[in-house]
C-alpha positions in Angstrom: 177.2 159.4 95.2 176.5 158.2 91.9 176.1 154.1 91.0 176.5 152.7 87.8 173.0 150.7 86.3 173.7 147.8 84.4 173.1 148.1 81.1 169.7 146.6 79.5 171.5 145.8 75.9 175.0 144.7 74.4 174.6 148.6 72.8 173.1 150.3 75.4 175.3 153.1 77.0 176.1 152.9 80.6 173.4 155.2 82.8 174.2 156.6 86.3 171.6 156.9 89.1 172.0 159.2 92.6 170.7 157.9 96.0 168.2 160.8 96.0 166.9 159.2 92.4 166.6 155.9 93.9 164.7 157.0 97.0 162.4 159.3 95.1 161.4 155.9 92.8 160.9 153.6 95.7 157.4 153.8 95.4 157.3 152.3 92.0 160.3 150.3 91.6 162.3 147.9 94.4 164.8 146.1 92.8 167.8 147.5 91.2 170.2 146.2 89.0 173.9 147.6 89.0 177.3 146.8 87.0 180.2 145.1 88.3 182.0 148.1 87.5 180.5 149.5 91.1 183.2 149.4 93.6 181.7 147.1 96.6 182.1 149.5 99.0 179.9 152.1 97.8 176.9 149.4 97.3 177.7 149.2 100.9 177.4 152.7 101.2 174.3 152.4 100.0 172.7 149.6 101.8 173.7 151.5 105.2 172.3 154.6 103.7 168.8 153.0 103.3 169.2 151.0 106.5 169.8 154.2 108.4 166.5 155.8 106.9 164.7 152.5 108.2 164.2 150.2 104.6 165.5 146.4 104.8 168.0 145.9 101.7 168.9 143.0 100.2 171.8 143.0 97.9 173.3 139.6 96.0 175.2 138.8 92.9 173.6 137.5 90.0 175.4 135.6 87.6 174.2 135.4 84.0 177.2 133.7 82.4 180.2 130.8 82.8 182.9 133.1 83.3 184.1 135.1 86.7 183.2 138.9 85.3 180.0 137.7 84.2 177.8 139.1 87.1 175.9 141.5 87.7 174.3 143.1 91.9 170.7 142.9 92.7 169.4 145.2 95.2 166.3 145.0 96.8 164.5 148.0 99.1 162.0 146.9 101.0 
């Protein structure tokens, strides 16, 4: 399964990250950021994934603007 990053810049093309990517960078990175464009149920997917491997995830929306499409998820592998 692949997940969407959110994007860094207004220009910036869209980059795509695997759960073996994520779990080989846990060592140096713990919070992700992904687009809205993610359909919930695989950032669920992912949270059990991790869960089932023994990590705590935390996952919210972050909202960086007045209207309702502007948010983006923040995940957090502990």
């Amino acid at each position: 399964m692949e997940l969407q990053l959110a994007k860094t810049s207004l220009n910036a093309k869209p980059k795509k990250i695997s759960l073996e990517k994520i779990e080989e960078s846990l060592g140096k990175e713990q919070f992700f950021y992904f687009a809205r464009e993610n359909e919930h149920k695989d950032l669920i997917a992912l949270q059990e994934y991790f869960e089932e491997k023994g990590h705590s995830v935390y996952m919210k929306e972050v909202r960086y603007g007045l209207g309702d499409l502007d948010y983006i998820y923040e995940v957090h592998i502990l």
